[in-house]
C-alpha positions in Angstrom: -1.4 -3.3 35.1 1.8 -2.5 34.0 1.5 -4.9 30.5 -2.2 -2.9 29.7 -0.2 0.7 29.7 2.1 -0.6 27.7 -0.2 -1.7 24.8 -2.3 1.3 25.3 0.9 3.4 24.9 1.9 1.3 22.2 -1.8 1.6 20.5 -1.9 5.8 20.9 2.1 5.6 19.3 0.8 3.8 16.6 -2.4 5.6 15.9 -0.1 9.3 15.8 2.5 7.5 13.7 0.0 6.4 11.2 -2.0 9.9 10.8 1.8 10.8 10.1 2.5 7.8 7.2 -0.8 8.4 5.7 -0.2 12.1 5.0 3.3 11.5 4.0 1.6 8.7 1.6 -0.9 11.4 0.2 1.4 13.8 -0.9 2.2 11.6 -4.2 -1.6 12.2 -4.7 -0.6 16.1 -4.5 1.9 15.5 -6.6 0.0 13.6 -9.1 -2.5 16.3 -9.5 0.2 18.7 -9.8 1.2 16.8 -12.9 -2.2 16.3 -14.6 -2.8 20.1 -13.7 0.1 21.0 -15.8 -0.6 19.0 -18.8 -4.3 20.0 -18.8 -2.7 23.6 -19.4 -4.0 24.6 -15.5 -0.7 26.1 -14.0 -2.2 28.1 -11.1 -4.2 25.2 -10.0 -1.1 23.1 -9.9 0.2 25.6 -7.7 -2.2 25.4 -5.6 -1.9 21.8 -5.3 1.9 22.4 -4.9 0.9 25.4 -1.7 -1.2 22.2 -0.3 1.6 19.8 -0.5 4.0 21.8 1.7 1.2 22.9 4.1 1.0 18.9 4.6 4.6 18.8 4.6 4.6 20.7 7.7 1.9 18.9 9.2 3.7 15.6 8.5 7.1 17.0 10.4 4.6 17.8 13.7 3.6 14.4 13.7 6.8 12.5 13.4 8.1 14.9 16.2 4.7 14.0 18.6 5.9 10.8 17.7 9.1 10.6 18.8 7.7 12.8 21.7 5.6 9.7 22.4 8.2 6.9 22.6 10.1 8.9 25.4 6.9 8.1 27.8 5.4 5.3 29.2 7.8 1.6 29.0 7.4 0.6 25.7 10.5 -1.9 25.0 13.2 -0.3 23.3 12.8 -2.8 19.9 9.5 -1.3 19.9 10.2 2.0 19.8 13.3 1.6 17.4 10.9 0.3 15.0 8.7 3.0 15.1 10.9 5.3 14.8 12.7 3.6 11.9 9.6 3.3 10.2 8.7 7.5 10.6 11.6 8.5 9.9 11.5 6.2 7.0 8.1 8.0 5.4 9.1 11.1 6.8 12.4 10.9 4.0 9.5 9.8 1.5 7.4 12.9 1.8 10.7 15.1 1.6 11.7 13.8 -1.3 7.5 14.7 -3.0 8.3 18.1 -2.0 12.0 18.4 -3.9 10.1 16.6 -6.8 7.1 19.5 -6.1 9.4 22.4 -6.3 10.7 21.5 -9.6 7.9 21.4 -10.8 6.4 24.7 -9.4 10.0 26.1 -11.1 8.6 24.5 -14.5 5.4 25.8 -14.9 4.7 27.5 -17.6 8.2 26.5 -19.6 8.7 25.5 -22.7 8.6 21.8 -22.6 7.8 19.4 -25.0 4.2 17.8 -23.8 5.9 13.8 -24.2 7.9 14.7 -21.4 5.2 16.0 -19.2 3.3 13.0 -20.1 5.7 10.5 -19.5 6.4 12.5 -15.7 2.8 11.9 -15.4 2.4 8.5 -16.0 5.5 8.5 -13.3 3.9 10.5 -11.2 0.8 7.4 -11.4 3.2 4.4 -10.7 4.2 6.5 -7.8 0.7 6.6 -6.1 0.6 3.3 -6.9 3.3 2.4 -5.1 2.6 4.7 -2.1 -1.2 3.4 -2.3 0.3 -0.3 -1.9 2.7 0.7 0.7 -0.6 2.4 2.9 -2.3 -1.0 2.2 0.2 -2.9 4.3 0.9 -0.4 6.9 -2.9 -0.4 7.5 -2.8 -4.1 8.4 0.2 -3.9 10.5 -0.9 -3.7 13.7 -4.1 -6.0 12.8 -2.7 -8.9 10.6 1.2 -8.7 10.3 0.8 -11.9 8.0 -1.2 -9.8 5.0 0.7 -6.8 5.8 3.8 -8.9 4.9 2.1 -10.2 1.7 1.0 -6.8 0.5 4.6 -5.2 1.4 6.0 -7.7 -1.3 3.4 -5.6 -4.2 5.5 -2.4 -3.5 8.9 -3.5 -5.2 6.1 -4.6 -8.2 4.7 -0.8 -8.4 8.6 0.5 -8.3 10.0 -1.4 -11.1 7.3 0.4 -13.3 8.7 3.6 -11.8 12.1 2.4 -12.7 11.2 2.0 -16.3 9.3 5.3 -16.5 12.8 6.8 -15.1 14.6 5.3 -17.9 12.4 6.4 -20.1 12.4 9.9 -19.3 16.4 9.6 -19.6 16.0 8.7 -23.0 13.5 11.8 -23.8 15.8 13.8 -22.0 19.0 13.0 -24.2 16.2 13.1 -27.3 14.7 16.8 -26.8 18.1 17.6 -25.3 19.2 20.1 -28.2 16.0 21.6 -28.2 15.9 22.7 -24.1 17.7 25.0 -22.3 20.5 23.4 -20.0 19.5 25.0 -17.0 16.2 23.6 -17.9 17.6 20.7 -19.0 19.0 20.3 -15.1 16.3 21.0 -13.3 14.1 17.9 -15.3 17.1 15.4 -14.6 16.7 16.7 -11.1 12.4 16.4 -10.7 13.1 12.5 -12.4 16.0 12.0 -10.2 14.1 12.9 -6.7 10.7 11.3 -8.1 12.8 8.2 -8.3 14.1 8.5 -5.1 10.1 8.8 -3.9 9.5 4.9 -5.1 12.9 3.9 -3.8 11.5 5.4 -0.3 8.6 3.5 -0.7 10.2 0.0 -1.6 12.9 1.4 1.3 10.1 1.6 4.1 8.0 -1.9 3.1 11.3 -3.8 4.0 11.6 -2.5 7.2 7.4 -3.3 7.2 8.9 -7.4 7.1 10.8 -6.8 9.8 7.9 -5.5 11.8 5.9 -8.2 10.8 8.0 -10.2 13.1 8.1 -7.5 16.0 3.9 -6.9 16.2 3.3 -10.6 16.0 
């Protein structure tokens, strides 16, 4: 009786902790948009994209404290619950890092900003739902086949090398169109590449730790 708790504690952690990854994964959606809305010429709809994001921002921070709420109860072994929390806490840094690459750009709107930037962010911006897509793909199968989550979590570091190269670029057509922006402008672009960067690196960060879980859910 004791063992049929435990999974069905274990099933009910997981189910919360996943409604909490899978927002956390959408917000790169949100901030794709927020990109295509800008280059399209369409600043108040990126806005509103932007308002959305941080609406699911809060929604995500709920759910990783249910979460956590969750492992205090029932006896759920304490590797199991480390995991868990590791792995929330891993998306929840993820989604915080969207929303620093979100404010940016809701402080850029409507700048003068040459469009091969914007474009380049963009295309960013689409490696980086790439990435977050593959990264849902595997957490998906983790509690049903550890095996192809495993095989799937090895895709990720695919999807953020592309994001790496899109970073260097953009450091290159930052130092290019340098002269012609204004520094504090100039900052705040270093710092939306910087912290979308840091978005992939989350992502490649949290499908490691998915390996390790392969092992644990076996």
């Amino acid at each position: 009786m004791e063992r049929w708790f435990e999974r069905r504690r274990k099933n009910k952690v997981l189910d919360i902790a996943y409604r909490q990854m899978t927002l956390a994964l959408d917000t790169a959606n949100d901030l794709e948009r927020a990109f295509k809305s800008v280059l399209d010429g369409k600043g108040e709809t990126a806005k509103k994209t932007i308002d959305r994001l941080f609406h699911v921002e809060e929604e995500i921070d709920a759910l990783r404290r249910r979460v956590f709420e969750e492992l205090t109860k029932g006896s759920l072994p304490p590797k199991d619950r480390e995991d868990i929390m590791h792995l929330v806490k891993r998306l929840d840094v993820m989604a915080d890092h969207v929303k620093d690459s979100a404010r940016n750009i809701l402080i850029l709107i409507g700048l003068d900003i040459p469009r091969e930037l914007w474009e380049t962010y963009y295309l960013m911006s689409l490696d980086i739902v790439e990435c977050a897509s593959t990264l849902r793909k595997s957490l998906k199968m983790l509690n049903e086949n550890p095996s192809e989550a495993r095989r799937i979590s090895l895709r990720v570091e695919d999807s953020e090398r592309k994001v790496d190269e899109k970073y260097l670029e953009v450091k290159r057509l930052l130092l290019k169109y340098g002269e012609k922006i204004n520094p504090s402008i100039l900052i705040i672009l270093r710092d939306l590449v910087d912290s979308m960067e840091e978005v992939a690196d989350s992502c490649a960060d949290t499908a490691d730790y998915v390996r390790v879980l392969t092992v644990s859910f076996k």
